[in-house]
N, C-alpha and C positions, 0 to 999 in steps of 0.2 A: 394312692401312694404305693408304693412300690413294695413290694414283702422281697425281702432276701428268701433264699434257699440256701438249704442246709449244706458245708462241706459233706458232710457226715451221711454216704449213702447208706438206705434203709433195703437190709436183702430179705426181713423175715420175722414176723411176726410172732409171739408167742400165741399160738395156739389152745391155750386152757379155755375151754367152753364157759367157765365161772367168772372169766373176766371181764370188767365192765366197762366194753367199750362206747356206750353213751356215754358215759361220766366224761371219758377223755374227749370226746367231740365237743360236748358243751364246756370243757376248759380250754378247746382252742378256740371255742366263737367269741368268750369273752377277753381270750388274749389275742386274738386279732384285733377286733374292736379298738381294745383298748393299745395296743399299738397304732393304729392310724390313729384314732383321737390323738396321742400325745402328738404325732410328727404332721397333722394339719393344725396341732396352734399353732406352730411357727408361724403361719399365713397372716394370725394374729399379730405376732410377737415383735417382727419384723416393723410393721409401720407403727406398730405402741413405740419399742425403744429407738427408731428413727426420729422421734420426737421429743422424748425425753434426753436421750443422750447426746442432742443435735450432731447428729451423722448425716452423711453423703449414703449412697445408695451401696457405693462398695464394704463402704464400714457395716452397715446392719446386714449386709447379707454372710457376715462373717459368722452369723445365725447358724444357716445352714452349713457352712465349713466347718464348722465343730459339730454338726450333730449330725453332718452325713459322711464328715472326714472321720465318727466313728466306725463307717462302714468297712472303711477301707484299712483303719489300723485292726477291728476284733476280730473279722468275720475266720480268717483263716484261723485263728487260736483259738478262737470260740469253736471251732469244730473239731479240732484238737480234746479240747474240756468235755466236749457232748461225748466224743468215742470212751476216751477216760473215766467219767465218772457218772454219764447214762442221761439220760433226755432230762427228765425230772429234776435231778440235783442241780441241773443248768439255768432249767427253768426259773428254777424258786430263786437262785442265787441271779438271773437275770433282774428281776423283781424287784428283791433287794434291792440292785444296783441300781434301777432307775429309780426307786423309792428317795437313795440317798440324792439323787442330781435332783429330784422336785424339791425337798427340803431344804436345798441350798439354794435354791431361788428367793429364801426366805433375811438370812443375811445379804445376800445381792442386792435383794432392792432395800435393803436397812440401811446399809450402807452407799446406795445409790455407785456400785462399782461396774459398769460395763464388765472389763474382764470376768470377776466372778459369775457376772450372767453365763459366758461363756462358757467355762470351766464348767458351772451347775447344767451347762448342755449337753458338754460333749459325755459328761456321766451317765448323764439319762440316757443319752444316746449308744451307750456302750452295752447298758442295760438291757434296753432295745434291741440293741444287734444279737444278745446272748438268748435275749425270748425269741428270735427270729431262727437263728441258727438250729435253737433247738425246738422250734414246734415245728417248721415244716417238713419234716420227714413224718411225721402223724397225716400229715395229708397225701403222701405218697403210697400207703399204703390203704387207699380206701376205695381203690377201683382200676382198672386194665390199666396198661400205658396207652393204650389207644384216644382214652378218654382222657389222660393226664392233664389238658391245657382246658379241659370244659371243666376239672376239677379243682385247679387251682386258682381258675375265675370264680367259683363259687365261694371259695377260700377267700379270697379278695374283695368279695361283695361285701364279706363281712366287715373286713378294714377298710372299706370305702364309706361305708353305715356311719366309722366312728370319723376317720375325715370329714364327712359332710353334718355328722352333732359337733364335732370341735368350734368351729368358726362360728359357729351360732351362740353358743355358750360363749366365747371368747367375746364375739361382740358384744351382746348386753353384759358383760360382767366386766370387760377388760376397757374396748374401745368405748364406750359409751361415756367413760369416766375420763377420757383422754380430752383436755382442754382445748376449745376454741383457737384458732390463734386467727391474730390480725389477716386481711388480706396482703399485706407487704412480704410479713411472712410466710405466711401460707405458699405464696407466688415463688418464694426460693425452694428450690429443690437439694440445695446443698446445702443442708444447715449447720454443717460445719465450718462452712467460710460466711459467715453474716457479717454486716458493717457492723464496728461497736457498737454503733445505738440500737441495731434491732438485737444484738446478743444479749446487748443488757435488758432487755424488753423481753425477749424468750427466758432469759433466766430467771425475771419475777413473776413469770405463769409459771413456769417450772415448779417456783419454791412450794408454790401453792399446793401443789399436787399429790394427793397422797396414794402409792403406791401400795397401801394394804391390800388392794382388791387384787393384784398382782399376785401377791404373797399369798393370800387365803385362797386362790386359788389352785396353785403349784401344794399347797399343802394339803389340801383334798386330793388333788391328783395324787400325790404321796403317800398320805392313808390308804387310798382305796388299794394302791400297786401291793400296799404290807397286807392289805385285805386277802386280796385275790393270792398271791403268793402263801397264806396261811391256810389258804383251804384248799391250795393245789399243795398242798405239803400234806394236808390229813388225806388227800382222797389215794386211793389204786388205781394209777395205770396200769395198762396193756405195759409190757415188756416188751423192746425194740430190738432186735438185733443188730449187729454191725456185722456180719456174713460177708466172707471173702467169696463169693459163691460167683459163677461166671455171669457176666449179663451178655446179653444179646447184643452186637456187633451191626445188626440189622443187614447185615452180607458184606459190608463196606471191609477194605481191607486194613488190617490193625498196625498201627503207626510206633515207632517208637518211641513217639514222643507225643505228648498231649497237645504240643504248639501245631504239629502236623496236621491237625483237623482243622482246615480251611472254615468250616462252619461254624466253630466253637468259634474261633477267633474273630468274625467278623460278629455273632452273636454276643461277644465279650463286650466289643464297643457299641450295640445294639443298647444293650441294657444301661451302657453309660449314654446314650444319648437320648434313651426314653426317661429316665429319672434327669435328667439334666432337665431336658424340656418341660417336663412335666412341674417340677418346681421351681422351674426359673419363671414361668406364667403365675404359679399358682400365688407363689412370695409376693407377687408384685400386681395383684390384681385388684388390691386395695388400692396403691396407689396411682394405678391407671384408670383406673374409672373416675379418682380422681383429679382426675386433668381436665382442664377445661375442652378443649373440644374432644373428650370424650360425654364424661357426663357433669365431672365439676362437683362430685358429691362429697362430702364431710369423711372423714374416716371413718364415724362410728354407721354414717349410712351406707357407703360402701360394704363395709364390713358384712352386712345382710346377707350380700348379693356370693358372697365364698363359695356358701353350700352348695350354690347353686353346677359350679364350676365341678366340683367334688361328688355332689348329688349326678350328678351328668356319669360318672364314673361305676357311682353304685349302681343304678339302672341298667347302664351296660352291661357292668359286668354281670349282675344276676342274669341278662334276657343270654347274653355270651355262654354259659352255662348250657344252653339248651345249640346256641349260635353255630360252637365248634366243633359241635358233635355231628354236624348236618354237612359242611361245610369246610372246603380246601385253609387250613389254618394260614400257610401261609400266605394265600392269593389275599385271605381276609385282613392280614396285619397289612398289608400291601395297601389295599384299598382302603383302611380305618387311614395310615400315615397320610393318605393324599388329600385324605378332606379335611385331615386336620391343619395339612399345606390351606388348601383353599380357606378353609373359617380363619385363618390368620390372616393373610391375604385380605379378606373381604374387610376385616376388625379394624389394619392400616390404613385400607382406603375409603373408610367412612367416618360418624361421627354418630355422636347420640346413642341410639337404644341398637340399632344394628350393630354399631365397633363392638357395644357391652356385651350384646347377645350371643354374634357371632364368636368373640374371646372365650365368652363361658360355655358355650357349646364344645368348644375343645375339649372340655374332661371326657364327654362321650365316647370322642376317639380314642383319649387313653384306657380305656377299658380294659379292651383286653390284650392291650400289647403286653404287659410284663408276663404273664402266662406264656403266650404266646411264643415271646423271643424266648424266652428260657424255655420251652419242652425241644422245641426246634433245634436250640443250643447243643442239650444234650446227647442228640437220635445218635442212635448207634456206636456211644463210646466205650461201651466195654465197659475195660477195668479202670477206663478212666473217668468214669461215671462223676464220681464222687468228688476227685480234686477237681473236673468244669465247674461244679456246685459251687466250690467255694472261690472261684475266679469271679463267676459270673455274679454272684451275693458281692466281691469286692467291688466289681463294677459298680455298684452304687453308688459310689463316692463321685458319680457324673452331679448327683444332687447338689455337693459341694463343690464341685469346680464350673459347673455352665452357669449358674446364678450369679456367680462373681462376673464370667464376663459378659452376661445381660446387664448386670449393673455399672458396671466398668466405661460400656458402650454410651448406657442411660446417663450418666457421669458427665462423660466427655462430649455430649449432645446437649446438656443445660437440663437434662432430665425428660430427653423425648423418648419414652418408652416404647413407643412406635417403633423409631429405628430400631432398639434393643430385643424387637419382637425376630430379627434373620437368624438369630440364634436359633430358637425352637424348629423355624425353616428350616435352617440346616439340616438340625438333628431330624427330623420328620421324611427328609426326603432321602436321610442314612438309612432309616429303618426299612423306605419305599422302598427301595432295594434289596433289603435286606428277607424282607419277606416275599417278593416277587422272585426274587434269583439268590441271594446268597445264604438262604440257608438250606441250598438241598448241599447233601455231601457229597464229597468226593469218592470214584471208586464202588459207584453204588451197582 
């Protein structure tokens, strides 16, 4: 999953010898972690309240619209906050804020209210954006810019760790507990338009259902975030600068305006169209596997199979670490987007354990693109370093808009998620470009 980058650029470090910067490395491993864990349960979340709330594909991925359309309303304020009141006050008050969106997952399902699911997202997710905005610039400062994309793949491995334990915990906790249903229904993809009699039928498995394990989980998740936030409030960070100091322009000639950089701009809709892909596959991997001619499998056994998608990602990214240090970044983004063209390709035109294998193989390719596009993004802007940060962090919100029209498609096809697979193609063969030719800059 994707880590935002900071508006808020990092010129300088406080240099006291006494300061402990272990302590602050190991509070960003556990606040990465625990950012992808929280934003791969969605992968969960998605086909649980698809079921429960009998929706269509476009209603449950209204999931992601709230918890990635927080990307695109905090990220720029949120760096605002981090300049104003310093990395740390950010942080803890991010925590906070995702603390309160898990604990209202608790009235949510008491009351069995869709909307307040949502609203208890788009919080969490605001939360999220504010831990995002303010830890990575900690990672900006821990090696050349040369190495910047081998170092925010390592950064990544870690929140790939917790994306690929999310879905695993999710399923046996969440989906395992998600009711049988008939084969009549099961076969509808649109559980929102059911004939009376199977609605009445869905709705006395519904009744049965109890949604505690739902709740006791968002509330653990909730403790742990007031956890971790209490003892990144007792520890000492490193002190961050925010230095109006010149950057390097890398020889390119200085624009007057930020839109001017041809690079930035196609890298802006790069990063909307790698988080678009990337969880418009991932949301809906559950329910494509269970389709009959793919594999036909149950939710809660589907479910299994996430990590695997996610797990594909961690791998990358850790062996990426060593990858892009060796290695033309962008020939490599180039070449990652094409095979993830081809693994889709193969996915649509088979069936069984090749469609499954080949679909889950794609986390691989996502590796190391969000590194990737974002150092690329920002080569050589100067003083404009810092507001690309917080364009290319808004781009996120690709997460919230391409899953609706994968689902939208899936919808209007009776629920063949096959066709809703040209989406990610698209995006994929955006990037192939992107990394082959449009992100060297202008003027060089």
């Amino acid at each position: 999953m994707a880590i935002g980058a900071s508006s808020a650029r990092v010129s300088n470090v406080s240099s006291g010898s006494n300061q402990n910067y272990g302590t602050a490395l190991y509070s960003l491993m556990v606040l990465f972690f625990m950012m992808g864990f929280i934003t791969s349960f969605n992968d969960i979340l998605i086909p649980y309240l698809k079921v429960m709330f009998k929706l269509n594909f476009v209603q449950a991925n209204l999931i992601n619209l709230c918890f990635f359309g927080a990307y695109f309303v905090m990220s720029i304020p949120a760096g605002k906050l981090v300049v104003k009141y310093g990395y740390k006050a950010i942080m803890i008050l991010g925590f906070v804020i995702a603390a309160v969106g898990a604990f209202l997952f608790f009235p949510a399902a008491d009351y069995k209210v869709y909307g307040l699911f949502l609203a208890a997202l788009f919080i969490l997710a605001t939360g999220i954006t504010l831990l995002q905005v303010a830890g990575n610039p900690y990672v900006a400062v821990l090696g050349t810019p040369e190495t910047s994309s081998a170092r925010l793949t390592l950064t990544q491995a870690l929140n790939a760790l917790g994306t690929t334990v999310a879905p695993m915990i999710g399923t046996s906790i969440i989906l395992k507990h998600l009711p049988e249903l008939p084969k009549e229904i099961k076969d509808q993809k649109d559980l929102s338009a059911l004939t009376p009699e199977l609605d009445k039928l869905l709705d006395s498995i519904l009744a049965k259902t109890d949604l505690s394990y739902l709740e006791n989980m968002y509330l653990f998740i909730g403790g742990t975030l007031l956890v971790i936030g209490a003892a990144l409030f007792l520890m000492k960070l490193p002190s961050i600068g925010h230095g109006d100091g010149e950057v390097s322009t890398e020889g390119l000639v200085e624009k007057s305006s930020i839109w001017g950089y041809r690079h930035l701009v196609l890298g802006i809709a790069s990063i909307f169209a790698y988080v678009g892909a990337e969880v418009a596959i991932g949301s809906h991997i559950v329910s494509y596997l269970s389709m009959e001619n793919v594999m036909g499998y149950t939710e809660s056994v589907a479910g299994d199979y996430v990590k695997y998608y996610w797990g594909g990602a961690m791998v990358g990214r850790f062996a990426g670490t060593y990858i892009l240090s060796k290695v033309n970044p962008g020939k490599l983004l180039g070449f990652y987007a094409i095979a993830a063209i081809s693994l889709v390709l193969i996915s649509i035109a088979s069936s069984g354990y090749i469609s499954m294998w080949s679909l889950l193989a794609v986390g691989l390719c996502n590796s190391l693109m969000f590194s990737t596009i974002f150092t690329l993004s920002i080569r050589g802007l100067g003083k404009f370093t810092e507001q690309a940060s917080g364009l290319l962090c808004t781009a996120i919100v690709g997460g919230a808009v391409l899953p609706l029209l994968f689902a939208a498609i899936a919808d209007g096809t009776h629920g063949n998620l096959k066709l809703a697979l040209i989406v990610p193609i698209v995006c994929y063969a955006y990037i192939s470009f992107f990394g082959f030719k449009g992100h060297v800059p202008e003027n060089k």
